[in-house]
N, C-alpha and C positions, 0 to 999 in steps of 0.2 A: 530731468536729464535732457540735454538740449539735441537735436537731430542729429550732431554732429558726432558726438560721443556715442549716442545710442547706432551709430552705424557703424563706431569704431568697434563697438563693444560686440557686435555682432560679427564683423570681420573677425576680430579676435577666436568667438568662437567655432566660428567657421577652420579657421585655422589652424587651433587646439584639436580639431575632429581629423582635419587632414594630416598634421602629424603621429596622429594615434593610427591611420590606419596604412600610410606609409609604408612600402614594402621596406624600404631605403634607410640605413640608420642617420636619424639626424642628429650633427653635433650643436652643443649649447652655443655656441657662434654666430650658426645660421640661423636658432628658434631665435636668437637678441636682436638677428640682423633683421629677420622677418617682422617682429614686431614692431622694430623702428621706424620701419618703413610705415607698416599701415595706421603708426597713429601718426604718421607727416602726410599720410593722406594718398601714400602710391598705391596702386593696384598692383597685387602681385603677380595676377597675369600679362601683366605690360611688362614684365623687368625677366631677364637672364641673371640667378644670384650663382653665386661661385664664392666657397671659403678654403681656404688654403689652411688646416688648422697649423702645421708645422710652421709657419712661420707668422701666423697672424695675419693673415691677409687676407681680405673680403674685395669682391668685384659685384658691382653691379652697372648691368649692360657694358659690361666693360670696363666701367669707371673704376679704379683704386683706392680701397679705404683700408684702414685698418679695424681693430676691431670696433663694433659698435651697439653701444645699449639702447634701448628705448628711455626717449627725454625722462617719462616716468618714473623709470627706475631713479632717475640721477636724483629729481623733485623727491622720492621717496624718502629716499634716504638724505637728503640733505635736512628732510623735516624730521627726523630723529634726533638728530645731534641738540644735544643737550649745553644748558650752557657750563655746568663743569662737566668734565671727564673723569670718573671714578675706577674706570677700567685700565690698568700700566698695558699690559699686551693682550693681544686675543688673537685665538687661529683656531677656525671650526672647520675640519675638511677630511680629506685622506689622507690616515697614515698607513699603508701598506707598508708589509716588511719591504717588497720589491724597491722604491720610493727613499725608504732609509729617511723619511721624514721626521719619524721619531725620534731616531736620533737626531738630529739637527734641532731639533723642538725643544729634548729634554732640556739644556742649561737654563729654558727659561721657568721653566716649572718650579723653580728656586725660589723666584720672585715672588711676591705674597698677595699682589693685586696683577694676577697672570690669568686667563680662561683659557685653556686649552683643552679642544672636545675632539673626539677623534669620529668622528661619521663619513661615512656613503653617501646619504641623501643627496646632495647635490649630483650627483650622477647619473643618478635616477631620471631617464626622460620625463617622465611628469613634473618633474621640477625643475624641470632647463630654463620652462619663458615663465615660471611665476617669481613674484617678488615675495621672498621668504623673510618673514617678520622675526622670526627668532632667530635668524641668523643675523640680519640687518641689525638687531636693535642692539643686541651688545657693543657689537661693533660702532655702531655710533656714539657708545659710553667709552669708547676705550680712545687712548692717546697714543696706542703703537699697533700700528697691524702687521703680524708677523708674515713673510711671503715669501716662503722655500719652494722649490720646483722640486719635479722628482728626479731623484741623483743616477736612476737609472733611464734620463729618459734619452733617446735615441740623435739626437737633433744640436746641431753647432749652437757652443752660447749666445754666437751671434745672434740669433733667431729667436732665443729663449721669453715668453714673456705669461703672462698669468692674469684668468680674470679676478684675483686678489687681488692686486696691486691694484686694480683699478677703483675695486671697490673698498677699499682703503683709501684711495682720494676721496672718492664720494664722501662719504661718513668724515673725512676728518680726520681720519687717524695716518700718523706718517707712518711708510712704510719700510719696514726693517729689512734687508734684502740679505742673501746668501752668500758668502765666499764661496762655499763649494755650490753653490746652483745659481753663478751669476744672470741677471738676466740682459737682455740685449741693451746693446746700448741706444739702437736709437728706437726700441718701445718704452727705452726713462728718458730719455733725452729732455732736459730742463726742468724735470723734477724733481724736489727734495728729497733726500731717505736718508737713512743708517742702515747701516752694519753690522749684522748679527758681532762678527768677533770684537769690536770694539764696545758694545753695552758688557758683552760677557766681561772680556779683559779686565774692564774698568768700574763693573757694577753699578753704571752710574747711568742716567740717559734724562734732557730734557724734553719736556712736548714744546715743542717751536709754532703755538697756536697762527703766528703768520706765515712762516710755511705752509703749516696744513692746511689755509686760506687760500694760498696760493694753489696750491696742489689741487686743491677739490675744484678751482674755475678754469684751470688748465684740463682739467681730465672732461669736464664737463664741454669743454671744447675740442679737445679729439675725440673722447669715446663719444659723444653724442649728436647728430648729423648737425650740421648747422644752415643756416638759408640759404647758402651758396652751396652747400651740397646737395640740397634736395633739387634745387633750382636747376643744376646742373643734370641732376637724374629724369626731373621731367623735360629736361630740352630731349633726351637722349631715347624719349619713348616715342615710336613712331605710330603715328594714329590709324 
């Protein structure tokens, strides 16, 4: 392990410690934003982080991003994906009664190549900044990733968006989106999906392998910082 990682690898841990003992609840947002950062190498006593979870919005030192994952996660998952896809849909998440996800889920449970799991874990702060291999790896076998929001949640569609969709680019699978829990327009803005009501309608759905192409180096370019934005965050740190 070369110095560089082995000092990443220690920030990391360092970090893992500080979130655990945290008086403050931290959302999965900021533990993705936090990591991003320190494997592009910022220190995060130089930087002011700020997440806005209701609308997706992340500030650092002021700067405006949306949401963002560490490079890793994206590399992780891009090295999953297989070269067939044997999975039709998959959606591993919360279904609370409150959420009404279940319903929304059931029509596809019909389907005979469908995995649908209903868990917490992801919730769970110990699980917020790690890269969860059994959730990832189905999902990178699968050619539809399902991505309902919850039907009770408090917030303009405008605003509306999910870190499923995103990881749904990553891995490769296109994301199938909600009528009744549309998400905002401009956190899809240029990228491919379907429709829950029209697969149901019509029983039918193809995987659009250069879409999902497109999808996964478009996501990897917003959700993940790129050289002009870190560039930008170290102009912004004052020595």
């Amino acid at each position: 392990m070369n110095i560089n990682k082995l000092n990443s690898y220690f920030k990391y841990i360092i970090h893992s410690i500080v979130i655990k003992l945290s008086s403050r609840p931290i959302i999965k947002q900021e533990i993705l934003l936090r990591l991003a950062l320190i494997e592009e190498g910022i220190d995060l006593s130089t930087v002011k982080i700020e997440c806005y979870h209701d609308i997706g919005l992340s500030k650092v030192n002021g700067i405006k991003f949306g949401i963002k994952y560490p490079m890793s996660f994206y590399k992780k998952a891009y090295s999953l994906i297989p070269k067939i896809k044997t999975i039709d849909f998959y959606f591993n998440g919360n279904t609370d009664e409150s959420g009404k996800r279940n319903i929304l889920l059931e029509p596809f449970k019909k389907f005979k190549k469908s995995i649908i799991i209903s868990s917490n874990d992801g919730r769970k702060i110990k699980n917020k900044g790690k890269f969860n291999l059994e959730y990832f790896e189905p999902f990178a076998h699968s050619k539809f990733g399902l991505c309902p929001h919850q039907m009770d949640w408090d917030v303009s569609f405008k605003n509306m968006w999910t870190y499923r969709f995103i990881e749904s680019c990553f891995v490769g699978a296109i994301p199938v989106l909600f009528k009744e829990t549309p998400l905002g327009q401009d956190f899809i803005h240029n990228f491919y999906y379907e429709w829950n009501t029209e697969i149901i309608k019509n029983e039918s759905y193809e995987y659009k392998e250069k879409e999902a192409k497109k999808n996964r180096e478009l996501s990897k370019l917003i959700f993940c910082f790129t050289d002009e934005e870190i560039k930008s965050i170290k102009n912004s740190i004052i020595e």
